[in-house]
mmCIF file of the C-alpha atoms, coordinates in Angstrom:
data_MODEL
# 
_entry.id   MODEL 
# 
loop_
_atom_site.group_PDB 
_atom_site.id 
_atom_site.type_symbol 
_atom_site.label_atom_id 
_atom_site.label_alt_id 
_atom_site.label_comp_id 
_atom_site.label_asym_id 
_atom_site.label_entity_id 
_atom_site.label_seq_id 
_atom_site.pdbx_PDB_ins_code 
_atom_site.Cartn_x 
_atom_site.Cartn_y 
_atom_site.Cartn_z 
_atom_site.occupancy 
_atom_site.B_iso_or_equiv 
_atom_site.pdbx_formal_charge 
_atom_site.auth_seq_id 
_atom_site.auth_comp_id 
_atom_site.auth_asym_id 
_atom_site.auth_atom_id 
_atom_site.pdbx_PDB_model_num 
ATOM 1   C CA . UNK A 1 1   ? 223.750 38.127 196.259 1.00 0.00 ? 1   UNK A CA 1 
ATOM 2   C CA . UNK A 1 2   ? 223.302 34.994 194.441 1.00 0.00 ? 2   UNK A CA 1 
ATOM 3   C CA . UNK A 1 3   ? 224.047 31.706 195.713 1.00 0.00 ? 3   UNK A CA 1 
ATOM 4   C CA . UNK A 1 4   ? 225.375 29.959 193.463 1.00 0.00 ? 4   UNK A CA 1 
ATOM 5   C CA . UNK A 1 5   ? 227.605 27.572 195.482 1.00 0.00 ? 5   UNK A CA 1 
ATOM 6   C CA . UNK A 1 6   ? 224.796 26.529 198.133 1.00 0.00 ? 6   UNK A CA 1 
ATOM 7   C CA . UNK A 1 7   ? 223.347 23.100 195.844 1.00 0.00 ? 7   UNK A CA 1 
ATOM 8   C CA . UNK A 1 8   ? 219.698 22.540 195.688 1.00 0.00 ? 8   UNK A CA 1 
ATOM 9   C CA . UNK A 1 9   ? 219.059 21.350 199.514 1.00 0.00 ? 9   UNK A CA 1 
ATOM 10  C CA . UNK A 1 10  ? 221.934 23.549 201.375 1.00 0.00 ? 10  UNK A CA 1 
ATOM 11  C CA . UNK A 1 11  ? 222.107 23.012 205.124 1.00 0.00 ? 11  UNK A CA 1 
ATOM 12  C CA . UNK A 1 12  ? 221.796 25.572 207.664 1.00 0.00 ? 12  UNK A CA 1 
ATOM 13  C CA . UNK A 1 13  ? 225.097 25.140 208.236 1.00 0.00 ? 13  UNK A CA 1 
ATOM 14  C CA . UNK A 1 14  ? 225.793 26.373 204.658 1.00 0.00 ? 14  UNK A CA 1 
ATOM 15  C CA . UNK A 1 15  ? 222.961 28.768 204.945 1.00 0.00 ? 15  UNK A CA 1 
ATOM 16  C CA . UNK A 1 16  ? 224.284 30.276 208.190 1.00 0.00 ? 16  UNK A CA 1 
ATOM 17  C CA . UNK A 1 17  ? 227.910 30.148 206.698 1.00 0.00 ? 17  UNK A CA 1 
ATOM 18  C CA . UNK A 1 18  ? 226.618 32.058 203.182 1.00 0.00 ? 18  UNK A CA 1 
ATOM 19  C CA . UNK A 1 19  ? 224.680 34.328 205.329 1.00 0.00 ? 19  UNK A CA 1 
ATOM 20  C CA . UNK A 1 20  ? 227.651 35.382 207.548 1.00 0.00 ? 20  UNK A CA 1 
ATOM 21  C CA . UNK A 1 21  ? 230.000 35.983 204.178 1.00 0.00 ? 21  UNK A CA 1 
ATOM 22  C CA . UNK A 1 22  ? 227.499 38.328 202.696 1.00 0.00 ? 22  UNK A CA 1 
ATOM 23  C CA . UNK A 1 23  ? 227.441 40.585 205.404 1.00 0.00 ? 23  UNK A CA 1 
ATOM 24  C CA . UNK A 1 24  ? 230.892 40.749 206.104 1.00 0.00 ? 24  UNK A CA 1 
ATOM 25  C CA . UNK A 1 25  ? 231.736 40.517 202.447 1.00 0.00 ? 25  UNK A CA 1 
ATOM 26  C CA . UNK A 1 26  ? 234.324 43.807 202.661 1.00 0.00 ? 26  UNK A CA 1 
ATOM 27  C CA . UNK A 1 27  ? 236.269 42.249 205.251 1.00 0.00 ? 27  UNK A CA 1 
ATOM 28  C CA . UNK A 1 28  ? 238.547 39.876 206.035 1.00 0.00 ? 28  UNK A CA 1 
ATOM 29  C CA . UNK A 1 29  ? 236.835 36.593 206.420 1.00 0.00 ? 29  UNK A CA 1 
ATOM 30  C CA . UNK A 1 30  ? 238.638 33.776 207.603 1.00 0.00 ? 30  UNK A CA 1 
ATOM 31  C CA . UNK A 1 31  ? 237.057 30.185 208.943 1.00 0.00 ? 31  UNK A CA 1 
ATOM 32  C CA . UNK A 1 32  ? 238.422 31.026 212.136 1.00 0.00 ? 32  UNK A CA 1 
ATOM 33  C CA . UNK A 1 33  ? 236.014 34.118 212.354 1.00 0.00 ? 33  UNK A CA 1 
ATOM 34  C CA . UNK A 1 34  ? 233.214 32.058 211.000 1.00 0.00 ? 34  UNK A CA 1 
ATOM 35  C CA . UNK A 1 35  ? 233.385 29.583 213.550 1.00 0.00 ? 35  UNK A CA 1 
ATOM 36  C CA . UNK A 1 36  ? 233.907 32.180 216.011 1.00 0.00 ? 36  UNK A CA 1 
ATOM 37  C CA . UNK A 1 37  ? 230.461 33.725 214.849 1.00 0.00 ? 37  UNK A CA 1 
ATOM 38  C CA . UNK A 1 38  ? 228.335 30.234 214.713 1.00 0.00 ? 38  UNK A CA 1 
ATOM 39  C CA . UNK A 1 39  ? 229.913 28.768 217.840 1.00 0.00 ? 39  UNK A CA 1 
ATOM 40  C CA . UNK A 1 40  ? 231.902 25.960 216.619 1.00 0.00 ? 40  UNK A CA 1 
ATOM 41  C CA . UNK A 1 41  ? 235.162 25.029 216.285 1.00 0.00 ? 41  UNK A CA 1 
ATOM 42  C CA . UNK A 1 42  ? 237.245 25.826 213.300 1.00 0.00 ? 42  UNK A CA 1 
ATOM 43  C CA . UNK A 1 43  ? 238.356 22.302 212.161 1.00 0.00 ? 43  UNK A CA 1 
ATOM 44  C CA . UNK A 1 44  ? 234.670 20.729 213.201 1.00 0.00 ? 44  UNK A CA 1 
ATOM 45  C CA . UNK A 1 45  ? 233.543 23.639 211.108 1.00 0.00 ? 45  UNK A CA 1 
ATOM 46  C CA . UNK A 1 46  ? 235.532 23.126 207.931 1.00 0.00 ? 46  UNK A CA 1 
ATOM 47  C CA . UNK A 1 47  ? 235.252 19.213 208.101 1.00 0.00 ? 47  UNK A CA 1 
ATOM 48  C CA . UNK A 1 48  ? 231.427 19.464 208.298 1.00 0.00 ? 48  UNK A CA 1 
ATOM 49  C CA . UNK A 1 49  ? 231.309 22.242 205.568 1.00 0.00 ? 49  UNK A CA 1 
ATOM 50  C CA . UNK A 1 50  ? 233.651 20.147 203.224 1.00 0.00 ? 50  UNK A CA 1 
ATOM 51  C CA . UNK A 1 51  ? 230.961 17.081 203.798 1.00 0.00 ? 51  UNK A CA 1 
ATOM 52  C CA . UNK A 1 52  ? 228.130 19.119 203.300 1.00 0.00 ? 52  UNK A CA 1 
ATOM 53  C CA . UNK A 1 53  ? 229.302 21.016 200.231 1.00 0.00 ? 53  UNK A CA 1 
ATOM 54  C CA . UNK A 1 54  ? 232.093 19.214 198.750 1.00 0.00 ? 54  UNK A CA 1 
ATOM 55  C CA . UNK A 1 55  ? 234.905 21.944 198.706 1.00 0.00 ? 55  UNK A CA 1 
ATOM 56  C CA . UNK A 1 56  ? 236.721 23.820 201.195 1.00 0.00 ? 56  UNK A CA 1 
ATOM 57  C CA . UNK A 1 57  ? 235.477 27.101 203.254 1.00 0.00 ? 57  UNK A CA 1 
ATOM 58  C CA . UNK A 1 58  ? 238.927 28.674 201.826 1.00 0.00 ? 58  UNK A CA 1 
ATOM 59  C CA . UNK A 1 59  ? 237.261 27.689 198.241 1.00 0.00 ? 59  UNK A CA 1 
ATOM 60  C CA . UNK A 1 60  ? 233.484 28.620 198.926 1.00 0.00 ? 60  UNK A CA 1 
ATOM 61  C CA . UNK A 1 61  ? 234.485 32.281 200.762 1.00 0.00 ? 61  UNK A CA 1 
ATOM 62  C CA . UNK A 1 62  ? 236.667 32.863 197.792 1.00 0.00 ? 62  UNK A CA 1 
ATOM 63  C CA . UNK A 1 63  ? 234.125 31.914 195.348 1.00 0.00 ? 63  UNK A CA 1 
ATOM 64  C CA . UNK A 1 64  ? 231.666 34.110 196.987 1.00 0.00 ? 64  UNK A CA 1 
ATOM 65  C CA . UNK A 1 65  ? 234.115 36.930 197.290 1.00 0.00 ? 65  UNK A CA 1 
ATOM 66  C CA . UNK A 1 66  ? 234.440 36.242 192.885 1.00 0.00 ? 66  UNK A CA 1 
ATOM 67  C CA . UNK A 1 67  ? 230.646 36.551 192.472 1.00 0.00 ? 67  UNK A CA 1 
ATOM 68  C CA . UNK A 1 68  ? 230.193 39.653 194.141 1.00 0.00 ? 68  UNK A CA 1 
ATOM 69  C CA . UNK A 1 69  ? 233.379 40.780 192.427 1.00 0.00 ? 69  UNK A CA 1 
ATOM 70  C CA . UNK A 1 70  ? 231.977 39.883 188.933 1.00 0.00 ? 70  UNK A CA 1 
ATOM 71  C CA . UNK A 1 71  ? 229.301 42.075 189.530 1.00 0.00 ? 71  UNK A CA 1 
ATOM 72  C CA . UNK A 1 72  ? 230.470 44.846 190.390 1.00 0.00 ? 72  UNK A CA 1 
ATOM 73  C CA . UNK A 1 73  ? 233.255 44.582 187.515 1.00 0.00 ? 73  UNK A CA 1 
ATOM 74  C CA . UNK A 1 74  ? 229.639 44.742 185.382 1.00 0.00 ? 74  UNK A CA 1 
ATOM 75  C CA . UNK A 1 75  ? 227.353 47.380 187.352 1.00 0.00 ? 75  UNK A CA 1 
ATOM 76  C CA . UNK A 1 76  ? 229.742 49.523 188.896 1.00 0.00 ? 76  UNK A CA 1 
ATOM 77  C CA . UNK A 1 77  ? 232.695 51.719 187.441 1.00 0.00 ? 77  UNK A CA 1 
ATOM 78  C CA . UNK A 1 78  ? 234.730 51.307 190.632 1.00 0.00 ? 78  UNK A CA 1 
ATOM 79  C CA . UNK A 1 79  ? 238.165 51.052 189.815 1.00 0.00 ? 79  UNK A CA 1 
ATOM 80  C CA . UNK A 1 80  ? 239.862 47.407 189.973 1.00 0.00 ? 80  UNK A CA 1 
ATOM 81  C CA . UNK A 1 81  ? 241.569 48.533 192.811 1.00 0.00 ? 81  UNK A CA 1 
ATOM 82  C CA . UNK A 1 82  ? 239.012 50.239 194.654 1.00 0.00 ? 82  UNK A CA 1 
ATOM 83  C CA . UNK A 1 83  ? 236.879 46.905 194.350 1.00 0.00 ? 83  UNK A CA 1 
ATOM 84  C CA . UNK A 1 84  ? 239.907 44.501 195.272 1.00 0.00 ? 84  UNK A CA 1 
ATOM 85  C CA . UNK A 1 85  ? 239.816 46.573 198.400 1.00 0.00 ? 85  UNK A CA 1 
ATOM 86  C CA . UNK A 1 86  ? 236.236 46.722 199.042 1.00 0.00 ? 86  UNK A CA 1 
ATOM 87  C CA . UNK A 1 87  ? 236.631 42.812 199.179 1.00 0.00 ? 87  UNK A CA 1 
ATOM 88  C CA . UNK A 1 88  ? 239.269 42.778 201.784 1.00 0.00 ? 88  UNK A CA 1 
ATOM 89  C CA . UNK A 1 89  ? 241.899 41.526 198.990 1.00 0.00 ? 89  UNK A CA 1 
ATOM 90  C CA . UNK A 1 90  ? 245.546 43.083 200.496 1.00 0.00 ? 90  UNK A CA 1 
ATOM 91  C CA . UNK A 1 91  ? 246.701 44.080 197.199 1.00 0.00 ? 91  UNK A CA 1 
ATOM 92  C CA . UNK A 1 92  ? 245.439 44.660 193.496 1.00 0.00 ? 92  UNK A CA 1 
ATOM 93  C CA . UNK A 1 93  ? 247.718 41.740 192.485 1.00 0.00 ? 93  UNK A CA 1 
ATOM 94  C CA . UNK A 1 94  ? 246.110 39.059 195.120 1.00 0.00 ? 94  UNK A CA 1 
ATOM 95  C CA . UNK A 1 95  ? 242.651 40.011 194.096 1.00 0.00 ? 95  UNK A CA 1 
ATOM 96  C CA . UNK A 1 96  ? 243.707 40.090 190.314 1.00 0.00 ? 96  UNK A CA 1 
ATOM 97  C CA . UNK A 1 97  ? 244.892 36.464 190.973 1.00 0.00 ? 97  UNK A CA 1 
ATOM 98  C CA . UNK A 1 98  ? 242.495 34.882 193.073 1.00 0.00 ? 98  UNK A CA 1 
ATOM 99  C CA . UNK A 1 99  ? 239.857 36.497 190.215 1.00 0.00 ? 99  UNK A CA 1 
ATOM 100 C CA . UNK A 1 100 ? 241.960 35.216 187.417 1.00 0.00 ? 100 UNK A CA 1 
ATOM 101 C CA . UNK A 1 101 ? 242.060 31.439 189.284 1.00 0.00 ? 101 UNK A CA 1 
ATOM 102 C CA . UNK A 1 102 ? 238.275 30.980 189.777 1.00 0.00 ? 102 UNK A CA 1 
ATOM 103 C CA . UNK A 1 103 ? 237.091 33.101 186.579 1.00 0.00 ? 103 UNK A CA 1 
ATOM 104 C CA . UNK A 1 104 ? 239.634 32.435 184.044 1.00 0.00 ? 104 UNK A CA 1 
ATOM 105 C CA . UNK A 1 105 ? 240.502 35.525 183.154 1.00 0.00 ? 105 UNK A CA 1 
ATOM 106 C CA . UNK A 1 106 ? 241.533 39.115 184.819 1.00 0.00 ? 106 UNK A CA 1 
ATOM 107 C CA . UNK A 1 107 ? 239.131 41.559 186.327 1.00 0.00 ? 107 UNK A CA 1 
ATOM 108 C CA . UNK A 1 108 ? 239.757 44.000 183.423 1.00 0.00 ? 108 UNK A CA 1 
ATOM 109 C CA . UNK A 1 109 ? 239.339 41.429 180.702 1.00 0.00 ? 109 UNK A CA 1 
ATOM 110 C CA . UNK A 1 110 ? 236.243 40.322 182.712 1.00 0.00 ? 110 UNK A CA 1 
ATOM 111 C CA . UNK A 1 111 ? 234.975 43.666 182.864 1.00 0.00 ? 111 UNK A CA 1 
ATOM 112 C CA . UNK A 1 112 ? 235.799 44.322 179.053 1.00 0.00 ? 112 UNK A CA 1 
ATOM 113 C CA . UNK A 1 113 ? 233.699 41.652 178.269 1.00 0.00 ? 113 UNK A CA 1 
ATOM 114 C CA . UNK A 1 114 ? 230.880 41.829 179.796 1.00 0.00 ? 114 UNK A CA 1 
ATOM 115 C CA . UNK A 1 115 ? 230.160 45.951 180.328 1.00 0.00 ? 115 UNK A CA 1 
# 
């Protein structure tokens, strides 16, 4: 997966915290399980992120969870649904909004576009 939210000199914080979202990208990630994972605590974990990167864990999971979404929505013919799901999204609707917030447009007029 790209990383396309990492800057040119990421930390191993970010690094570790990229790393960690990729392979648990069908689940439910939350900064809680993150910190869990790298041994930290939650709010020393999002304060340091948000210095090091400039925008929230929330943001930079979501973003992450967008990319991967995007391509699929190109390379795959998974249903919207079925890819919502994949991402750990609880409903069609929240993934078709989150999508729409950080893209600009729906998943199907994404994937209409660009297939």
């Amino acid at each position: 997966m790209e990383r396309l939210h990492l800057g040119k000199h990421p930390t191993k914080l970010t690094v570790d915290v990229a790393n960690y979202i990729q392979h648990h990208m069908s689940e439910l990630i939350t900064a809680e399980k993150i910190a869990e994972e790298l041994f930290l605590s939650r709010p020393y974990l999002s304060r340091k992120f948000k210095e090091e990167t400039g925008e929230s864990l929330t943001d930079f999971i979501l973003k992450e969870k967008t990319e991967e979404a995007k391509r699929l929505l190109r390379y795959s013919d998974k249903s919207l649904t079925a890819i919502g799901s994949y991402l750990g999204f609880s409903s069609a609707s929240h993934f078709s909004r989150v999508f729409k917030t950080y893209v600009g447009s729906t998943p199907s007029e994404y994937r209409e576009k660009h297939q």
